[in-house]
C-alpha positions as CSV (number, residue, x, y, z in Angstrom):
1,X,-13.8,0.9,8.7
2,X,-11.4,-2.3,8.8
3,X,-7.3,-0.4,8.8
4,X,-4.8,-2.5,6.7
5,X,-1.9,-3.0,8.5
6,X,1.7,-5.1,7.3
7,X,2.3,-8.8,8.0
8,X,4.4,-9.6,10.4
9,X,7.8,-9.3,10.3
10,X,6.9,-6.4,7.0
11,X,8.7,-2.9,7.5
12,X,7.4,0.0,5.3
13,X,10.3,2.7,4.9
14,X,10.5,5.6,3.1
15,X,12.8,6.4,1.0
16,X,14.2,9.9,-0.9
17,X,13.0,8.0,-4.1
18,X,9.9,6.4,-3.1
19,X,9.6,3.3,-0.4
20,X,10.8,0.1,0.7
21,X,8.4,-2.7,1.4
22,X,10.7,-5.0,3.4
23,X,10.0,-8.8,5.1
24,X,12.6,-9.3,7.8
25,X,11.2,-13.3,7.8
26,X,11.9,-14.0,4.3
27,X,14.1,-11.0,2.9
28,X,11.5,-10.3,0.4
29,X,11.9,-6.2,-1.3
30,X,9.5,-4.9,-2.8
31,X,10.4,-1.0,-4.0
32,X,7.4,1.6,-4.1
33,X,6.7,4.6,-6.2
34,X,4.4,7.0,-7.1
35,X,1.0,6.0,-6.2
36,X,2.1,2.3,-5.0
37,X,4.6,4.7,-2.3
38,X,1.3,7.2,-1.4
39,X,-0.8,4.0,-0.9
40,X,1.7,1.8,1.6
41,X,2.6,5.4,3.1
42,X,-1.1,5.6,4.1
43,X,-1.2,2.2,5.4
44,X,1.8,2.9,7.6
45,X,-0.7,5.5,9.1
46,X,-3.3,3.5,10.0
47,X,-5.6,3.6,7.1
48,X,-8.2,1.1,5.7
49,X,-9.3,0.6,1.9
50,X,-11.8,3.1,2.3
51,X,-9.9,5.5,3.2
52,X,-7.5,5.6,0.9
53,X,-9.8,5.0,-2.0
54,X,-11.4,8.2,-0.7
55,X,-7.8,10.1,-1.1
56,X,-7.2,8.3,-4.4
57,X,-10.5,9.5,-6.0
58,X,-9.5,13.2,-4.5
59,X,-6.2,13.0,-5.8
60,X,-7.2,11.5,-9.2
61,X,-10.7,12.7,-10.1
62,X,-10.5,11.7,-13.6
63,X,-9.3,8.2,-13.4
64,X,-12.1,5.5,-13.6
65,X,-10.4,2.8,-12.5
66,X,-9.3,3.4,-8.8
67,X,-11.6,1.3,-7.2
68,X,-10.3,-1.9,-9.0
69,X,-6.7,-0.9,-9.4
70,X,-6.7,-0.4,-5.7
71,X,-7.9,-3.7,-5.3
72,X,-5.6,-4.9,-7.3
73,X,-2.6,-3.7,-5.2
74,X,-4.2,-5.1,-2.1
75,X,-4.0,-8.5,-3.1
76,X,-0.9,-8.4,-4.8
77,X,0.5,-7.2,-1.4
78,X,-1.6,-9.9,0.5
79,X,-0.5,-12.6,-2.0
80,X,2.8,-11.6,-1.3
81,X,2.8,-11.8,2.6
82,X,3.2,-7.6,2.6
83,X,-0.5,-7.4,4.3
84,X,-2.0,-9.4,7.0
C-alpha cells in the first residue's frame, strides 16, 4: 500500500480547532477541519489512501460517497502542492 506523504517544504500542525496545512516555499495556508483535519492527521502518520478510506468507511458507515470524496481531497491537495 503506497503512504501519502506532504510535499516538500508542507508542515501539517494541529491545531485546538482543527489543523494547519502550511507551505514554508510559497506561504500557502490551508486550514483543516472535521474530516479534512482526521484525513491530513492520518497522513502525518504514515498512511496511504487505502488506509484511510478503510477508517473513513468505519467511521461513516452510512455515507456512500467516501471513496470519491476522498479522492476528491487528494487531488485538491496534490493540485495544490500539499501532497507529493
Amino acid at each position: 500500500m503506497e503512504k501519502l506523504k506532504y510535499g516538500t517544504g508542507v508542515v501539517f500542525r494541529k491545531e485546538p480547532a482543527g489543523g494547519i496545512l502550511f507551505n514554508i516555499d510559497t506561504g500557502s495556508l490551508q486550514v483543516t477541519e472535521g474530516v479534512a483535519f482526521g484525513i491530513c492527521d492520518m497522513i502525518d502518520n504514515g498512511a496511504g489512501r487505502e488506509e484511510i478510506l478503510l477508517k473513513l468507511k468505519e467511521l461513516y458507515p452510512d455515507e456512500n460517497t467516501l471513496e470519491q470524496d476522498l479522492d476528491a481531497f487528494i487531488r485538491e491537495l496534490k493540485e495544490k502542492g500539499a501532497l507529493a
